[in-house]
C-alpha positions as a LaTeX table, in Angstrom:
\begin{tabular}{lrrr}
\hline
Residue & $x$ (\AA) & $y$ (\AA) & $z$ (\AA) \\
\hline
Unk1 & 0.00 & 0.00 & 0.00 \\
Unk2 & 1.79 & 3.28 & $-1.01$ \\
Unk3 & 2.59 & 5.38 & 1.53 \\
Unk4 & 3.52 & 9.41 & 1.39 \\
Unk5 & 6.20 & 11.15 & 3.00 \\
Unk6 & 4.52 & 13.34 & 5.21 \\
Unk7 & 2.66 & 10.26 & 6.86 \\
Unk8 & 6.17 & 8.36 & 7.12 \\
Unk9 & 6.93 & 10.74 & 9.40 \\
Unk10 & 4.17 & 11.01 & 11.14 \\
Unk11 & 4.42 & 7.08 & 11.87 \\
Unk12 & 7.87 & 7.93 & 12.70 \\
Unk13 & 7.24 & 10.41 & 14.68 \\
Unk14 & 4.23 & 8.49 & 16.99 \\
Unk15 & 6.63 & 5.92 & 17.10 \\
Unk16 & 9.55 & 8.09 & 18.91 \\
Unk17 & 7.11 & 9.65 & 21.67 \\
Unk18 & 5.71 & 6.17 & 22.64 \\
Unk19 & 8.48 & 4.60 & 22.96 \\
Unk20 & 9.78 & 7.19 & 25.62 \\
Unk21 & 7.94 & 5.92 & 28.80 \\
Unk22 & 9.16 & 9.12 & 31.15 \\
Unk23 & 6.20 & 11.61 & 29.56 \\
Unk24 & 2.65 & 10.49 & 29.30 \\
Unk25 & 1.24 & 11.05 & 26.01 \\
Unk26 & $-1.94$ & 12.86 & 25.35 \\
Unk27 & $-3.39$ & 13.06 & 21.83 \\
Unk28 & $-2.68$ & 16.66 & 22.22 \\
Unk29 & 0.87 & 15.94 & 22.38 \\
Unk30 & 1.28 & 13.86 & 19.53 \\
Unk31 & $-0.61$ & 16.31 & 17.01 \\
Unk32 & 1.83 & 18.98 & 18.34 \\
Unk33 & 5.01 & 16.58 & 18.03 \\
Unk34 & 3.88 & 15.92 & 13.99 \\
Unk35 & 2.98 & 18.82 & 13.55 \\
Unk36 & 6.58 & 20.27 & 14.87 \\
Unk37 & 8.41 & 17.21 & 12.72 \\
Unk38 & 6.90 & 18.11 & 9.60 \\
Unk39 & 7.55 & 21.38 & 9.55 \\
Unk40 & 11.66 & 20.51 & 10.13 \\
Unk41 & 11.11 & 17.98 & 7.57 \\
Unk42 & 9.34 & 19.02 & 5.34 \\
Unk43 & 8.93 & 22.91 & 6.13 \\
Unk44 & 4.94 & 22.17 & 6.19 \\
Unk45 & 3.65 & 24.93 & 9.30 \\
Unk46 & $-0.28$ & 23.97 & 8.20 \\
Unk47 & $-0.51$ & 21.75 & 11.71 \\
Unk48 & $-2.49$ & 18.48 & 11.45 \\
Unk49 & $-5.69$ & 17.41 & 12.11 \\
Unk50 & $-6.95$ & 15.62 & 15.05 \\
Unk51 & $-8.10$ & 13.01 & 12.59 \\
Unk52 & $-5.46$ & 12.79 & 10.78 \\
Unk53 & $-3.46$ & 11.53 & 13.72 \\
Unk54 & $-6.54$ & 9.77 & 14.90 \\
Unk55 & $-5.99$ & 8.13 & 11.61 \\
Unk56 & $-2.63$ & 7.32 & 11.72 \\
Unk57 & $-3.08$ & 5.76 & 15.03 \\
Unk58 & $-5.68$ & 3.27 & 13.79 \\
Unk59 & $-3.00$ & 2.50 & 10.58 \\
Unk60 & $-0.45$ & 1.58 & 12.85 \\
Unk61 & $-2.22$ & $-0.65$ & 14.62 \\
Unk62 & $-3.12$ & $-2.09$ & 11.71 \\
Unk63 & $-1.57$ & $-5.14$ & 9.58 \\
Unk64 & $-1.94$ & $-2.64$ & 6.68 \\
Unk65 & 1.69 & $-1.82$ & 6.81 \\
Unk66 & 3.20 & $-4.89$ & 8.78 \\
Unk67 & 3.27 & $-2.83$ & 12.33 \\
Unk68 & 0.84 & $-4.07$ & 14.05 \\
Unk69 & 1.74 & $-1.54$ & 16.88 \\
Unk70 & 0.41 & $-2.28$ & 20.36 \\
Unk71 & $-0.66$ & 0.72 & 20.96 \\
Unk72 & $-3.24$ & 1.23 & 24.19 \\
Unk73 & $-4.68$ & 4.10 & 25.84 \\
Unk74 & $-4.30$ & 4.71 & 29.67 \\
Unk75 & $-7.03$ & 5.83 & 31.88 \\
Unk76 & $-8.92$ & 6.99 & 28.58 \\
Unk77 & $-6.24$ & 9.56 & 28.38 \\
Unk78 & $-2.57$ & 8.60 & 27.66 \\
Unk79 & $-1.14$ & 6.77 & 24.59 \\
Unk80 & 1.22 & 4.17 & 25.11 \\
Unk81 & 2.70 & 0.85 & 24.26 \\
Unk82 & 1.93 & $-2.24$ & 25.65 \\
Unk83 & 4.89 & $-3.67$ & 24.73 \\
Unk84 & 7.96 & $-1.11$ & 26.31 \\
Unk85 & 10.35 & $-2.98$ & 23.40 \\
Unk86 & 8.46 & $-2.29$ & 20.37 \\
Unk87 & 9.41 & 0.05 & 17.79 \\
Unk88 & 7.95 & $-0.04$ & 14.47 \\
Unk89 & 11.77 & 0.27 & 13.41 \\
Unk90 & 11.72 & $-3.44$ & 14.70 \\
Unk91 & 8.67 & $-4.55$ & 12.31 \\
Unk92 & 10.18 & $-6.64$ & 9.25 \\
Unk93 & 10.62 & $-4.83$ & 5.61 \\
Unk94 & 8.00 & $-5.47$ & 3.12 \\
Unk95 & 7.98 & $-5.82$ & $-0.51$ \\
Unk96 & 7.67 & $-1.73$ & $-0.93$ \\
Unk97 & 10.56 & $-1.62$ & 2.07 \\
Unk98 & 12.98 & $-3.38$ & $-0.25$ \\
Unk99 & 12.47 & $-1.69$ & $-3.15$ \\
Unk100 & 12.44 & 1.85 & $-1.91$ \\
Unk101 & 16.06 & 0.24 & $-0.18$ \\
Unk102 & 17.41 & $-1.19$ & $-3.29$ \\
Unk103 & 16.97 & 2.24 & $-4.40$ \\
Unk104 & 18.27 & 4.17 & $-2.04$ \\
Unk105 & 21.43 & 1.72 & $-2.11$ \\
Unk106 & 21.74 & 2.06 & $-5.91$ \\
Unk107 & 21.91 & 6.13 & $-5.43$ \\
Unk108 & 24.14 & 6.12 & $-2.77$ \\
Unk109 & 26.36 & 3.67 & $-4.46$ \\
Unk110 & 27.41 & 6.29 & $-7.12$ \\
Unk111 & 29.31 & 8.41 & $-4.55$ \\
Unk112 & 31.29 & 5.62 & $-3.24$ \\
Unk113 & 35.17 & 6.51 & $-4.10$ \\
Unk114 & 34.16 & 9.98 & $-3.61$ \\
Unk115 & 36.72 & 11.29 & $-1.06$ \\
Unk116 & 33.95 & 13.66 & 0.36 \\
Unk117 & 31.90 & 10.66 & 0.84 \\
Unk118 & 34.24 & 8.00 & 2.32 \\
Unk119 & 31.73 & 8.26 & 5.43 \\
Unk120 & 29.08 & 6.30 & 3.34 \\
Unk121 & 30.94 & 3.03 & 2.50 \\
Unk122 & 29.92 & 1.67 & 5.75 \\
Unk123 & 26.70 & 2.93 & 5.42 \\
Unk124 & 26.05 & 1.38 & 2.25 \\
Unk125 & 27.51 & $-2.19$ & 2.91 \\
Unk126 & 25.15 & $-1.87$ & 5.62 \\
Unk127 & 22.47 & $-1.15$ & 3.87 \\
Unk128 & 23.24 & $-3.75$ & 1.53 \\
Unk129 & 23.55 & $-6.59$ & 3.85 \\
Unk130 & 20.16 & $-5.91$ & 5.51 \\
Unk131 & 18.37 & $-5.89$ & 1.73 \\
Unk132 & 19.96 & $-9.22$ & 1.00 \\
Unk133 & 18.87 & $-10.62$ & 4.58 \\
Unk134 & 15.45 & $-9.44$ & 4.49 \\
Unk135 & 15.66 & $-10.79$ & 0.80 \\
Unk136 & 17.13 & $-14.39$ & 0.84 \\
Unk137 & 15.72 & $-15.08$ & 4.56 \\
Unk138 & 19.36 & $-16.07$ & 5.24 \\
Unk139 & 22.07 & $-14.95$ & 8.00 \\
Unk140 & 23.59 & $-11.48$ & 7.47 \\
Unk141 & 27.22 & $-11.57$ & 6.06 \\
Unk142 & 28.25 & $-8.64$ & 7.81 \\
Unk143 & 28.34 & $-8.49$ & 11.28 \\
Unk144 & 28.90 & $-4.48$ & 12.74 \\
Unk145 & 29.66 & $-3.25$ & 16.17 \\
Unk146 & 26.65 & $-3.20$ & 18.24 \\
Unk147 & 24.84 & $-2.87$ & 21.65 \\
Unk148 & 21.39 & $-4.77$ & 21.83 \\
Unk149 & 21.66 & $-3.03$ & 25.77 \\
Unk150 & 22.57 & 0.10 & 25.13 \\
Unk151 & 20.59 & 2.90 & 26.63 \\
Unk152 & 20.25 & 6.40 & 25.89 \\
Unk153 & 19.61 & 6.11 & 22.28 \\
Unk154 & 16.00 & 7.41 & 22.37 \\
Unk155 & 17.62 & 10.80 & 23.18 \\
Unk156 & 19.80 & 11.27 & 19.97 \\
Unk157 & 16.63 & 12.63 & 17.68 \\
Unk158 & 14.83 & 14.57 & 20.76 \\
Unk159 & 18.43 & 16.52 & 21.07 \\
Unk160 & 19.42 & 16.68 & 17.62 \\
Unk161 & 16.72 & 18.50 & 17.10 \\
Unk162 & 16.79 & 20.84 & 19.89 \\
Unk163 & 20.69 & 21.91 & 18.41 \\
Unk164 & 19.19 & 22.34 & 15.14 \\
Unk165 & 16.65 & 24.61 & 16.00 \\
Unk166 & 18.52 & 26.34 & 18.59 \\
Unk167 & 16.37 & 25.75 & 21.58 \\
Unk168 & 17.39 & 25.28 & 25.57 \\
Unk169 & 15.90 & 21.71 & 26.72 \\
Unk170 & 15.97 & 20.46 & 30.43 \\
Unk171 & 17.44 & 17.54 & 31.21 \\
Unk172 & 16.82 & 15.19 & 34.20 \\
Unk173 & 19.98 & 13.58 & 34.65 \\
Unk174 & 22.03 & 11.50 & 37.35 \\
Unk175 & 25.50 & 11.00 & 36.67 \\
Unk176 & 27.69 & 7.39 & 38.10 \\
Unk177 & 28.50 & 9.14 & 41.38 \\
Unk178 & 25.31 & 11.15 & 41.91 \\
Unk179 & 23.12 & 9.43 & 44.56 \\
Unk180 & 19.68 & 10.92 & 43.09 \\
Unk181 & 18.73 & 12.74 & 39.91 \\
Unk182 & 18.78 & 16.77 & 39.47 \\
Unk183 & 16.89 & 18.43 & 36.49 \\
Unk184 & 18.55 & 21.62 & 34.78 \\
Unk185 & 18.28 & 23.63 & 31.71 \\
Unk186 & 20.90 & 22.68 & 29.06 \\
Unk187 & 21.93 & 24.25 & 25.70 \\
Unk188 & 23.16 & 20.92 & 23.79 \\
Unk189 & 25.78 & 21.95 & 21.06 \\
Unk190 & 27.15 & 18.49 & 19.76 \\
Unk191 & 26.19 & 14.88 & 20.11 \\
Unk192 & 29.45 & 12.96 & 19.86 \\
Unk193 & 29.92 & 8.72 & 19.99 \\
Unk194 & 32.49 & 6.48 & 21.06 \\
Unk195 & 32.61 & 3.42 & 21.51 \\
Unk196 & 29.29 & 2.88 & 20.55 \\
Unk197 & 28.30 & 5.14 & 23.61 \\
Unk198 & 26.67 & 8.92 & 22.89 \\
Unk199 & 27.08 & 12.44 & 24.91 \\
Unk200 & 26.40 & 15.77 & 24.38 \\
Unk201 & 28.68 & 18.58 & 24.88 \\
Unk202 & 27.03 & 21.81 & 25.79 \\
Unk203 & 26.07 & 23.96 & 28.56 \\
Unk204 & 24.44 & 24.09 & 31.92 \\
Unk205 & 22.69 & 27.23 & 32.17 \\
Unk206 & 22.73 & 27.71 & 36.06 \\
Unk207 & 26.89 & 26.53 & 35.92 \\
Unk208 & 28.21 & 29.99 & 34.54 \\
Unk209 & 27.90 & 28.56 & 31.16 \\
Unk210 & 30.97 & 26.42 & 31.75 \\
Unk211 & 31.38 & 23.44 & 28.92 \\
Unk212 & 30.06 & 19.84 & 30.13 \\
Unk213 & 29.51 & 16.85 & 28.32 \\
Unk214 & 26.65 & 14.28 & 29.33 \\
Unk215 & 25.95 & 10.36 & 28.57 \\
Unk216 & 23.07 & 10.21 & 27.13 \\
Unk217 & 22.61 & 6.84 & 28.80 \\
Unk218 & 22.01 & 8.55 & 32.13 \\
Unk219 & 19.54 & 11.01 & 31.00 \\
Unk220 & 16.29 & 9.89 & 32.64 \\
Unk221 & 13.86 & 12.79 & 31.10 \\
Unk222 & 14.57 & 15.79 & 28.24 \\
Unk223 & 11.74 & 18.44 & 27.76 \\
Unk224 & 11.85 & 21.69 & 26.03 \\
Unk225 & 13.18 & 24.66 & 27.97 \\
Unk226 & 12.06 & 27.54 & 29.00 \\
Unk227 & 14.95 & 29.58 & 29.14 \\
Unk228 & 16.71 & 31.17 & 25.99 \\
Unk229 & 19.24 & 28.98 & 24.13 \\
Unk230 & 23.49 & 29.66 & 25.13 \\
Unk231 & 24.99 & 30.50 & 21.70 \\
Unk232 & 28.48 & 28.93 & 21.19 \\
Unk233 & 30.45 & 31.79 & 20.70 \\
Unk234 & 34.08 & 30.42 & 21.58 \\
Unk235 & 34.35 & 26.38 & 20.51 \\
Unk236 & 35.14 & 25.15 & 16.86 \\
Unk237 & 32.86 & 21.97 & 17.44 \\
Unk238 & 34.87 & 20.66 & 13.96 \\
Unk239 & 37.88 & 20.38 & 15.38 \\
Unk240 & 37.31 & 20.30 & 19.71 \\
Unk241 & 37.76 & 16.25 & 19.97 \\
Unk242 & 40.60 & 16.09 & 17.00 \\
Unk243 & 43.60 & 16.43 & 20.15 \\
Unk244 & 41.74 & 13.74 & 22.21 \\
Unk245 & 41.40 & 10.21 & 22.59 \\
Unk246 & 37.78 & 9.69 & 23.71 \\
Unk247 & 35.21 & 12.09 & 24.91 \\
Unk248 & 36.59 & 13.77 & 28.32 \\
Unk249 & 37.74 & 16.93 & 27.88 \\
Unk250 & 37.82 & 20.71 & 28.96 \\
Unk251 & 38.25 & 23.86 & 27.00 \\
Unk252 & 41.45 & 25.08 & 26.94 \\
Unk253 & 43.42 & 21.72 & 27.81 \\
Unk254 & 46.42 & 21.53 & 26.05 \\
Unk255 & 47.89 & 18.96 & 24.63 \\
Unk256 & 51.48 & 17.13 & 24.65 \\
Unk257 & 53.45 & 14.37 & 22.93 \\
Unk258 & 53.01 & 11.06 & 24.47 \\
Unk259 & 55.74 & 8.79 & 23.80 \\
Unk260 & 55.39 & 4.85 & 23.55 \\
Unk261 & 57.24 & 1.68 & 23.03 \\
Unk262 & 55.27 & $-1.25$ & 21.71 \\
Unk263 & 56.71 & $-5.00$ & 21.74 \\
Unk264 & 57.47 & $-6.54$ & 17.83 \\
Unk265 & 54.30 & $-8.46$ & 18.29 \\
Unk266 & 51.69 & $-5.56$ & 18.38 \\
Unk267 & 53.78 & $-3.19$ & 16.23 \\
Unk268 & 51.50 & $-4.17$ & 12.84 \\
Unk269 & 48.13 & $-3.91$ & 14.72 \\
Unk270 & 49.39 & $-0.33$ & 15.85 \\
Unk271 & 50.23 & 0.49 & 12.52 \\
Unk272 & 47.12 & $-0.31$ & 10.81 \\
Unk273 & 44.94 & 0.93 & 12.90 \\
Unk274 & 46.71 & 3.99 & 14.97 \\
Unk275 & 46.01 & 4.75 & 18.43 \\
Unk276 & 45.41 & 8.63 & 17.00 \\
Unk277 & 45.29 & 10.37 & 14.00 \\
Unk278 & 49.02 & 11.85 & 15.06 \\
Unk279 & 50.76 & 9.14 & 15.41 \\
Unk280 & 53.89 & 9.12 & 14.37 \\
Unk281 & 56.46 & 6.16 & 14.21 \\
Unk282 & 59.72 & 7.60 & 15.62 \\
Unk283 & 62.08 & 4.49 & 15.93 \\
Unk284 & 62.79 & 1.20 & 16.01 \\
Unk285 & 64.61 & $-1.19$ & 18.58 \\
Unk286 & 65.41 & $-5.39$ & 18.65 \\
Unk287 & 62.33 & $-5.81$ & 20.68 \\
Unk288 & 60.00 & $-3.20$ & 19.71 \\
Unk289 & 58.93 & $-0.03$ & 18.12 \\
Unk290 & 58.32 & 3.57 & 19.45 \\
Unk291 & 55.58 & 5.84 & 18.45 \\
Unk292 & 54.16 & 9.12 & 19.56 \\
Unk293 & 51.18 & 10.71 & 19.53 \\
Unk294 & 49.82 & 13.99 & 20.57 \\
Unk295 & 46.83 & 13.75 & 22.50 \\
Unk296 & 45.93 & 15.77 & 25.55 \\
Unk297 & 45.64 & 13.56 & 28.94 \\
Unk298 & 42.49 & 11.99 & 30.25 \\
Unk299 & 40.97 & 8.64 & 31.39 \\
Unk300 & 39.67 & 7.61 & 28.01 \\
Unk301 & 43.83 & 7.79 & 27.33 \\
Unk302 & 44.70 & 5.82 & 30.35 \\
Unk303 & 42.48 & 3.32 & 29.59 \\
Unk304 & 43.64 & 2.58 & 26.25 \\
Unk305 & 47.07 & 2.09 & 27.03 \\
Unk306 & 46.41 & 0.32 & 29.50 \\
Unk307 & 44.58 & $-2.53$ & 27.92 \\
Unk308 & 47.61 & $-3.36$ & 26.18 \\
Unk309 & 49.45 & $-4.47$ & 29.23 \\
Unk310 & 52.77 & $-5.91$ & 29.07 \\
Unk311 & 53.00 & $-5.12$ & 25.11 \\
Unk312 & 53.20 & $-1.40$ & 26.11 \\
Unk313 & 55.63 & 0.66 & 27.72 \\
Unk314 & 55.11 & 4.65 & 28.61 \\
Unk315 & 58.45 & 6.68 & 27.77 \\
Unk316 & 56.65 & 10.30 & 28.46 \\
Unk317 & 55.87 & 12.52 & 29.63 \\
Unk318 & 56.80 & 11.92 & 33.16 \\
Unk319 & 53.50 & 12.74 & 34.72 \\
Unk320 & 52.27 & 9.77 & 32.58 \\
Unk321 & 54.58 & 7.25 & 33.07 \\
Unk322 & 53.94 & 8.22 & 36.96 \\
Unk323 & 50.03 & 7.88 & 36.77 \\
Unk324 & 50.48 & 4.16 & 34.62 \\
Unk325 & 52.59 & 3.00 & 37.18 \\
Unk326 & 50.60 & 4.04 & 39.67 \\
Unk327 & 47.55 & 2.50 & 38.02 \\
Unk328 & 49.46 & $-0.68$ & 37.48 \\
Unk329 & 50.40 & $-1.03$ & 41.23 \\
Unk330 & 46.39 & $-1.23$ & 41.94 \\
Unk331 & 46.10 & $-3.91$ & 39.57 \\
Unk332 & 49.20 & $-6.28$ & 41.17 \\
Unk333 & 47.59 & $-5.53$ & 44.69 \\
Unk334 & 44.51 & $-6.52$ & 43.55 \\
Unk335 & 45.61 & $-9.75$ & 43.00 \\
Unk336 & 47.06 & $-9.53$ & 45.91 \\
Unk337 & 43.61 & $-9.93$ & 48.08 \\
Unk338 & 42.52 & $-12.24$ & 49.30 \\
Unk339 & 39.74 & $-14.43$ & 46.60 \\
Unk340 & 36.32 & $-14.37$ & 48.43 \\
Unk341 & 35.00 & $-16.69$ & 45.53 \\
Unk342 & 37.99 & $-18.75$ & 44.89 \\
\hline
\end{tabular}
């Protein structure tokens, strides 16, 4: 059954608010969230109809367009799902799906080799491998990087969208060491991954406007805000994570050379895939090799080299070697505890 744009994303749209279970959902509220998506979209600021929600509602419950959504109303009042996990994103590709996808693959496929697109090989093979899946009914060849468990990830859209149109959002948010939650206003400037974990660097309004970067995976709520949105005025957000390994950081850091020798056996791995985009490979010696890169200092750092053990040796700076060593002290004593469960 053909299906238009606008009421893709008005599907889409339904979809995102029910499946985040921290605001109640009034019919109100989802006519104001389509409306508010098709106008980024699609630049359409006519609203939309009661019934045409109404409408959608009743198609996505539907086997019309292989959802059938669970969707259920709460005390004649709230729209939800009955099911916390579903996600029409989860319902299997029809017929239309794939060919729209072949499509889409075939376009994309032209700007492959395109140095400004190197960012869409990836995208395409995986794009690819889900059409022949879906097609052949067979086990993907490709098997990416993922986190079935990862939370947070409802958040990317609802703050990608607040950066784009410039708006202040408030966050409920409890970090690791926090013992309860604490709701502020928040201008979010970038969303950044690693590791197949998000944040967003921006600023706290009631902080002096200093720079702080938040997992989104311990974001509990994120509303629009009342208060004005914080202009950047003073980061390059191109450019702030390229002296960094990782995601912790603080404006105005500086950076230095770290220094490293790695044993003969994990020399190659090094090589082809560097530790930074600096490295550099300075020397050579009968056991090993010894690289530098220049990096600023920071636990995401730390942690690297230290999951190489043995293999890796810190020749600088000082202040470095110290804090390995120090770290690597911890680690013999605690093996030298004694084993509750051994």
């Amino acid at each position: 059954m053909p299906v238009n744009r606008n009421a893709l994303i008005r599907y889409r749209t339904i979809d995102q608010c029910l499946q985040n279970r921290y605001k109640k959902w009034t019919l109100d509220d989802l006519i104001e969230a389509c409306a508010d998506a098709l106008y980024e979209y699609q630049g359409i600021d006519t609203g939309v109809s009661r019934r045409t929600v109404q409408a959608d509602i009743e198609m996505m419950r539907s086997n019309k367009l292989g959802y059938e959504a669970p969707i259920e109303v709460v005390d004649k009042k709230y729209y939800t799902y009955a099911d916390k996990n579903y996600s029409i994103t989860n319902s299997p590709l029809n017929n239309q799906d794939l060919r729209v996808l072949s499509e889409v693959s075939d376009l994309l496929k032209q700007f492959k080799g395109f140095s400004h697109f190197t960012d869409l090989n990836e995208m395409v093979s995986k794009l690819e491998d889900k059409i022949y899946t879906q097609k052949t009914h067979s086990a993907p060849v490709i098997d990416f990087e993922k986190n079935d468990n990862l939370k947070g990830l409802e958040w990317i859209e609802v703050i990608r969208k607040a950066i784009v149109a410039r708006k202040a959002i408030c966050i409920t948010y409890q970090s690791f060491k926090a013992r309860e939650a604490s709701t502020f206003c928040f201008s979010a400037y970038l969303l950044k991954e690693y590791r197949n974990r998000w944040f967003v660097l921006g600023v706290q309004h009631k902080r002096n406007a200093h720079i702080m970067n938040l997992a989104l995976d311990r974001i509990q709520a994120v509303q629009e805000g009342d208060e004005p949105y914080r202009e950047n005025n003073s980061l390059d957000l191109s450019t702030y994570y390229n002296d960094c390994i990782g995601v912790t950081k603080s404006p105005g850091q500086r950076d230095c050379e770290v220094v490293l020798w790695i044993d003969n056996a994990n020399a190659p791995y090094v090589i082809t895939k560097p530790l930074h985009h600096t490295q550099k490979l300075l020397s050579e010696t009968v056991d090993g090799k010894i690289f530098s890169i220049k990096v600023i200092m920071n636990f995401e750092l730390e942690r690297e080299l230290l999951g190489f053990g043995a293999k890796l040796r810190v020749l600088g700076p000082r202040i470095l070697v110290k804090q390995i060593k120090d770290q690597l002290n911890k680690t013999l004593e605690n093996y030298k505890q004694p084993q509750e469960n051994a």
